[in-house]
N, C-alpha and C positions, 0 to 999 in steps of 0.2 A: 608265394602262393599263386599269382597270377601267373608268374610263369608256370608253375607246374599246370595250372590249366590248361590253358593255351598249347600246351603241348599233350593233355589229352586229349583233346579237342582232336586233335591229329593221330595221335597215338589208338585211340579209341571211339572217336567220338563221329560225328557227321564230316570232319575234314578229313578222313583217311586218305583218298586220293591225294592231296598233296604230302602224302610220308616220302621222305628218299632215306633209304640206309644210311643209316652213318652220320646224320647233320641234323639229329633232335628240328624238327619242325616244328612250330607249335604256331597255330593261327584259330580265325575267326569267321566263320561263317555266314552271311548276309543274305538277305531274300526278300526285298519290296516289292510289293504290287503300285504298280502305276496309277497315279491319280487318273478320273476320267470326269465327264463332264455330270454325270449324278452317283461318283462314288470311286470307288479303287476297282480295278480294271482287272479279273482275278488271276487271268490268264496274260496279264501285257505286267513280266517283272522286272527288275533290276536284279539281278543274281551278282556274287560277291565275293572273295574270298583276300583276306590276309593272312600274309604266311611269314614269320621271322625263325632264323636261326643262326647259331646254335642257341637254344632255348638254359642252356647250363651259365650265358653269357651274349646274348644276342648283338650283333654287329649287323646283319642284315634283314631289309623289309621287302617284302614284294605283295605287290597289292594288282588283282585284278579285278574288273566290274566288266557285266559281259550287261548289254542293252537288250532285253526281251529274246533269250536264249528259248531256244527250243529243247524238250527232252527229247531221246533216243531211245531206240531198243536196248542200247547198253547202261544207259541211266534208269530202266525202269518207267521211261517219260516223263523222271523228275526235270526239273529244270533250276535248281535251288542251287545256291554258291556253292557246297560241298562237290555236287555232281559235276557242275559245271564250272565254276571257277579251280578249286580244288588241282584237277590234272594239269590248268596252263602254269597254275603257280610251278607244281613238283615240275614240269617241263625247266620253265625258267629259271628255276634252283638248280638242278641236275648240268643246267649252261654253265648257268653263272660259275659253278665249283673247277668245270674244267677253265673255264675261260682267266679266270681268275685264282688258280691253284691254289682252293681253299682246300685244306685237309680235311677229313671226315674226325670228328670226335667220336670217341668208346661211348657210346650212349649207354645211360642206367639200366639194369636190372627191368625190364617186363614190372612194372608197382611200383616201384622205389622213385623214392622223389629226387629231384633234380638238384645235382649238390652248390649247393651254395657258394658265391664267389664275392672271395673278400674283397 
């Protein structure tokens, strides 16, 4: 069950940017505001993203934290782990696969849960 999260999260969810074809992503999204000296800082975040796959069987983790990231025009000026963490993971997955000649898995069905491995 936590995998099939984890990979709507990505499939669906606020981590879309980190999807690549073919290698079930499924990850986790993060977003703290920075302590300050009378509170948390609303605009100074910690933004976040983990991303493991294949999600059918998971063998790989890639974890990014980016220190008080700025949004963009292309973010909408969000600045939150999906926006910004999100694309460096799918970047680093999309290496890793050639660098390391991992195959792409058939991934499920658009709904269909993630099949279980004995």
């Amino acid at each position: 069950q936590m995998r099939e999260m984890l990979r709507l999260v990505v499939s669906e969810g606020t981590g879309k940017t980190a999807d690549v074809p073919g290698y079930e992503v499924g990850g986790k999204t993060g977003t703290a505001e920075k302590p300050g000296k009378s509170g948390y800082r609303e605009k100074a975040l910690i933004s976040s993203f983990v991303g493991a796959f294949p999600m059918r069987a998971p063998r790989y983790v890639v974890m990014v934290s980016i220190d008080e990231p700025k949004g963009t025009k292309e973010t909408g000026g969000y600045a939150t782990g999906g926006w910004v963490g999100g694309p460096s993971v799918n970047a680093i997955i999309e290496r890793m696969t050639v660098l390391y000649d991992i195959p792409p898995v058939d991934p499920p069905a658009a709904g269909k849960a993630i099949a279980a491995v004995d």
